[in-house]
Steps between C-alpha positions, in 0.01 A plus 500: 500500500506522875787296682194277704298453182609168332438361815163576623211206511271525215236724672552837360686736673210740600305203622341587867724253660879376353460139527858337425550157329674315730785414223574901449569586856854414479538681219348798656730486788778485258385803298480658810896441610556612187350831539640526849864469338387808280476719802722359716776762596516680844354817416189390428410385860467639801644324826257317677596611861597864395160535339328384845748803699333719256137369631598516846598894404156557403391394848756731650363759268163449624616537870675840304164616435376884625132417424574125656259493874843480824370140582485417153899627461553263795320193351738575177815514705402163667425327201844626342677329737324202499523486130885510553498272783339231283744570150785496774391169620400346138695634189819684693553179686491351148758689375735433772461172429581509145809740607622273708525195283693716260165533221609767309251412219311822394130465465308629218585828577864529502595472868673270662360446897763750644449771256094427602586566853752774465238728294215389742674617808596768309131614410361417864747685711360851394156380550567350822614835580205684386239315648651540860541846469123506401441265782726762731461822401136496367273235622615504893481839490142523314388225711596715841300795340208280511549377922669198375890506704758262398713592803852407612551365793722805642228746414224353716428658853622341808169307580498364157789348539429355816152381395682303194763372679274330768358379171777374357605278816131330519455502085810479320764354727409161563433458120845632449811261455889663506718317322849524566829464204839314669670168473287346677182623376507499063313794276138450578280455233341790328136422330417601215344889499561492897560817655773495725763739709848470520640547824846553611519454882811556745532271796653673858821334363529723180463201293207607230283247333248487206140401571177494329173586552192396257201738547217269524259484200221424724457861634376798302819654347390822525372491861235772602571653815164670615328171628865413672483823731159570529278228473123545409551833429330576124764574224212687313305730636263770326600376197863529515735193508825518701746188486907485594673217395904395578688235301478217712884409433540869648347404803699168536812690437439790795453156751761310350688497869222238631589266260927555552451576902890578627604584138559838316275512189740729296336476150147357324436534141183350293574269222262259283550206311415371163527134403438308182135322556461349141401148520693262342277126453598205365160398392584208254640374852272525714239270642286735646514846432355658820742386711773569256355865510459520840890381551593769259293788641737426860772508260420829410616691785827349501581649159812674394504877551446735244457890665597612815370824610677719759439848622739746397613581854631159544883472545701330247609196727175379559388494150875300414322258810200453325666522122725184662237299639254522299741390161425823325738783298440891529260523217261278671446779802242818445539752699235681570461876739126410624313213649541193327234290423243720368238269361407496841354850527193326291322467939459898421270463240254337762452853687167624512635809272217450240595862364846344401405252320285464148169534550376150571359320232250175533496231241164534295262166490373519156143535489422173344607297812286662729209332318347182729598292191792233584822571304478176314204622346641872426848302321208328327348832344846644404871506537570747794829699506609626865792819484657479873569690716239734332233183522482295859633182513214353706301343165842269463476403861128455449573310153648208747277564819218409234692185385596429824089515630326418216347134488552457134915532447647192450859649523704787535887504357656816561961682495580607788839740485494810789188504668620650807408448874111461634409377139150514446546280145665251744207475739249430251722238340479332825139524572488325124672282588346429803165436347599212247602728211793412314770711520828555339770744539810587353688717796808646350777406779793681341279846473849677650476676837073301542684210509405423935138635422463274253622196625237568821220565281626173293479274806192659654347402168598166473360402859139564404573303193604693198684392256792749515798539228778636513608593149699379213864375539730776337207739482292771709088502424436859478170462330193659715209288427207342652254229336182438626324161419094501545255283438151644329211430330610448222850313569801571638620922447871644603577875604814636494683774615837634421685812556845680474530521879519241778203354709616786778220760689737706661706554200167504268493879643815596431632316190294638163385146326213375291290174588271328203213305618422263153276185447623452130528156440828518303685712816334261721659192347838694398484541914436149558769378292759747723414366801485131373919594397507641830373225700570216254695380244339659184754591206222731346656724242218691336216708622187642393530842641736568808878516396743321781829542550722311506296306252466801207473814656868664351420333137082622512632859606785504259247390219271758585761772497522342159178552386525882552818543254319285229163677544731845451623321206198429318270811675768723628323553818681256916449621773624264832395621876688352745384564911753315777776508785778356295634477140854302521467215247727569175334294235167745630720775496631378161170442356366906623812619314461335194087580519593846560763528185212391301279782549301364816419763757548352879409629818637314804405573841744360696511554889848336621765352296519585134832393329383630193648794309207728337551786262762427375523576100507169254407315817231589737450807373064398485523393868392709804542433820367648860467401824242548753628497894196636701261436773431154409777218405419456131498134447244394208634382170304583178637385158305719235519380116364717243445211258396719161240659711352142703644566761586242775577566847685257745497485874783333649728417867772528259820737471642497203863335663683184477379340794153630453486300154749205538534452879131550590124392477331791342180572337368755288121528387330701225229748560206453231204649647568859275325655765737401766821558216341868491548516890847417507620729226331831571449424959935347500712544158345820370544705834781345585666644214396805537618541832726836556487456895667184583626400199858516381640439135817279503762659231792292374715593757302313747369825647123586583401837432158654554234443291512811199105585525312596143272637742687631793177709662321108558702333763400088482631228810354247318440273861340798600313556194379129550388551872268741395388328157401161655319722782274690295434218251355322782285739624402548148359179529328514786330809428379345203458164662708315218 
């Protein structure tokens, strides 16, 4: 008898949906702990932040790539360093913390905070090397090959120089602030991720001084010189693009003497801070949370710092300077032999270098929406499933353009978490709003690093009259759903939809996600309910279809897990498929490891974090796990349950982490329509796993190797494979006019 099983409802076990008596859940929990205990010991997890270095590696790999397009290597190298900027900023600032009130606690894992650091600064320094020698000795090069010059400033020709420097005194210098370092002047401050030199300057006396230049963030950083010395001239001509850029600290540096006139500039070296951003509120005391946010979001810049980046040629004395005045030791600096700052090489990507680049690829409208029916009436015919990027995102902006015009909706409630500048959702929202519809919306102020955005699009919300919320006390709403209230002939009718992905165009083409259009009357009301605890004061516990975290999610999932083991029991056949970004929780991790040592065959898909151990013998020796890292940001989450052959799938907004299930409004709906359970498995989970492109295995070392082909002579991207699927599928139907 399975650990979970004296404690299930009365439903039976392979019942479509695990209801749970509302007596047992306690003792579910406690089985749970129980099992937890069984595998708790340190080498049966994986570090949390060491397995996100590992992700970040399989960026840099990427950027590694020989087949990879040059721009595509420099939108890699970009988003490697803004990956690290961000865990700098978040979980390494966190770990300073915890150093330096003496926690030496380990967590689940074994390590204490220092031993976390140590081995992360460990990993990162080789790969910090490595991708600047890339960035150095490969893509600079590659990109010069190609009429693309990132020049130094002592290479250009005399009239270059002259043309920039003309520039610089009209452009740059009056935006341009020196800030001198003596008693009477303290140690500006240094903003977080600012760019800034470090000058040492000697007065006619002798006497030297320390100074400091920021380089302006609101000039290109990598400044293109051809419309600087000759202006209106074409940079592409017969086909051929030529473009010469220069650092724009390089070009503040060669003029420094107009900003220290009668002084000696003897030395400038770059160097880049990195401060801790993380947020902390005090929700439970505070009486309104916007401006509570917007107080902490000023806060932000002044927090403590965590990295300090110098440029190897910079002398020892000035990094002691900034070491002193910033308050940080020696293992807080990184010094690095190349530019610093290198998510900012991301402007390249712009260049009209279409040969560099993948071959552009335009989001397919499925062939049902460009019928002259009205969506409401297509939701009505059947559920509708929507894979982006592969599928537009216009029938979701459409979905509330509808609503927003349509004479018959009574309401529209809708989460709001990163929706991003220009919002089109937004707009429509308003023009609801606008004409007499009733409108609610949850806007998620602590979505970190949206926060601004969305206190703007909060307040421009409320002035036409919506009713706006801000969330939960103690918890983020993460859920991505909109309800749509109608009146019709024959009464009152709701449409929903819900998706894995947030309410965001611009990353709808980037970000892979999947968006569920539904008029079921049980999702419907299970939607209703949410945003009634949302917006209200409802205590519901149970629903008829959607599982919500905090409410149940962790004990539905772990019951389902369950399932599988007893159905291998009394069939001998589990079989769990498990598609997201994160898997951190430990009574999840717990559950997989006891599902697998009962004869349960997993397959996780797991694009970031995964602080579970697979293959490992008399533990997870039925578990499997890859990794995709590829053109798109993989970002859906599918939970796949073989359920002695009924199989059920679940959509969700979900990670499987702590704060995703305890610290979090999630949802996570089923897929019924067998039709659209047939599209998942063999258009997402099926290719996915046979991917042998951009797929790695994780061993038990946590090491990703290269997928080991059965059929080595068939090469499968599976994003690519998609592209071309969801393509031909829809001209398919319009051949046949389906």
């Amino acid at each position: 008898m399975s650990t979970l099983t004296p404690f299930l409802s009365s439903q039976q076990i392979d019942s479509n949906y695990i209801i749970f008596a509302p007596q047992c859940i306690g003792s579910i929990i406690m089985a749970w702990k129980e099992l937890l205990k069984k595998y708790n010991n340190p080498v049966n997890f994986f570090n949390r932040d060491l397995s996100w270095v590992e992700f970040n590696r399989r960026v840099l790999e990427e950027a590694l790539n020989p087949d990879l397009p040059l721009l595509e290597k420099v939108k890699f190298i970009s988003i490697f360093h803004s990956n690290l900027d961000e865990f700098y900023m978040i979980r390494i600032s966190g770990l300073k913390e915890q150093i330096a009130a003496n926690v030496s606690e380990p967590t689940i894992d074994g390590l204490t905070p220092l031993e976390q650091l140590q081995k992360i600064e460990k990993t990162l320094q080789p790969m910090l090397n490595q991708i600047m020698d890339l960035w150095l000795n490969e893509v600079v090069p590659s990109l010069k090959v190609h009429n693309v010059e990132i020049a130094e400033y002592d290479t250009l020709s005399d009239e270059e120089k002259t043309k920039l420097n003309e520039f610089f005194k009209k452009e740059i210098f009056p935006v341009l602030t020196p800030l001198a370092f003596d008693p009477g002047r303290p140690f500006p401050y240094i903003s977080n991720l600012s760019l800034s030199l470090a000058i040492l300057v000697q007065k006619p006396t002798g006497e030297k001084h320390f100074a400091r230049v920021k380089v302006p963030n609101i000039l290109p950083r990598l400044l293109q010189i051809d419309p600087i010395v000759n202006p209106g001239k074409k940079i592409q001509t017969n086909g051929y693009f030529n473009a010469k850029f220069i650092w724009l600290e390089d070009l503040i540096k060669a003029n420094l003497s107009s900003l220290f006139p009668g002084m000696q500039v003897l030395e400038a070296h770059r160097f880049r801070v990195t401060r801790d951003t993380d947020i902390e509120l005090q929700e439970d005391e505070a009486d309104d949370l916007l401006r509570v946010i917007e107080e902490n979001i000023r806060q932000r810049r002044f927090g403590s710092v965590v990295r300090l980046e110098v440029a190897r040629k910079m002398p020892e004395f000035m990094i002691e300077t900034l070491m002193e005045n910033l308050q940080i030791k020696r293992e807080d600096v990184h010094v690095l032999d190349g530019p610093l700052g290198l998510s900012d090489v991301m402007s390249l990507y712009d260049l009209p270098l279409h040969q560099l680049k993948f071959k552009p690829y335009y989001p397919v409208l499925p062939k049902l929406f460009e019928d002259e029916e009205d969506i409401f009436t297509l939701i009505k015919k059947k559920d509708i499933l929507l894979h982006h990027p592969y599928h537009s995102f216009t029938p979701v902006i459409e979905f509330i353009k509808q609503a927003s015009n349509d004479p018959d909706v009574l309401a529209i409630k809708q989460t709001l978490y990163r929706v991003g500048p220009n919002s089109p959702v937004i707009k429509c929202l308003i023009e609801a709003a606008e004409r007499g519809k009733q409108v609610a919306v949850l806007v998620e102020l602590k979505a970190r690093f949206d926060e601004q955005n969305n206190i703007f699009w909060a307040r421009e919300l409320e002035k036409v009259g919506v009713h706006v919320v801000y969330g939960l006390i103690g918890l983020k709403t993460h859920a991505k759903m909109t309800l749509v209230v109608r009146k019709e002939i024959d009464g009152v009718k709701r449409y929903v939809h819900l998706a894995t992905g947030n309410y965001n165009a611009i990353t709808a083409k980037i970000y892979t996600d999947i968006g569920f259009f539904t008029k079921d009357d049980d999702i419907c009301t299970d939607v209703s309910d949410v945003f009634n605890y949302l917006t209200g004061y409802s205590k519901q516990m149970v629903f008829k279809k959607l599982i919500v975290a905090p409410i149940n999610m962790r004990e539905k999932f772990l019951a389902l897990i369950m399932r599988e083991v007893e159905n291998v029991k009394a069939s001998g056949e589990g079989k769990l498929i498990f598609k997201l970004n994160s898997l951190v929780d430990p009574q999840i991790i717990s559950a997989l490891y006891e599902a697998s040592n009962n004869g349960v065959q997993i397959d996780l898909i797991l694009r970031g974090i995964c602080c579970l151990v697979p293959g490992v013998k008399g533990l997870s020796e039925n578990i499997r796990v890859t990794s995709i890292v590829g053109r798109y940001l993989e970002h859906s989450r599918v939970f796949y349950f073989y359920n002695n052959g009924k199989e059920e799938i679940y959509l969700s907004s979900a990670d499987l982490m702590q704060r995703n299930l305890d610290r979090r409004v999630e949802i996570a709906f089923p897929l019924e329509d067998e039709r659209l359970k047939d599209e998942i498995m063999n258009t997402l989970i099926r290719i996915s796993l046979k991917d042998n492109l951009k797929a790695r295995v994780l061993n038990s070392e946590m090491g990703y190797c290269p997928v080991n082909s059965q059929n080595p002579g068939k090469r499968i991207d599976s994003q690519e494979w998609l592209m071309h699927y969801i393509v031909k599928v829809n001209n398919k139907m319009k051949k046949n006019k389906i």
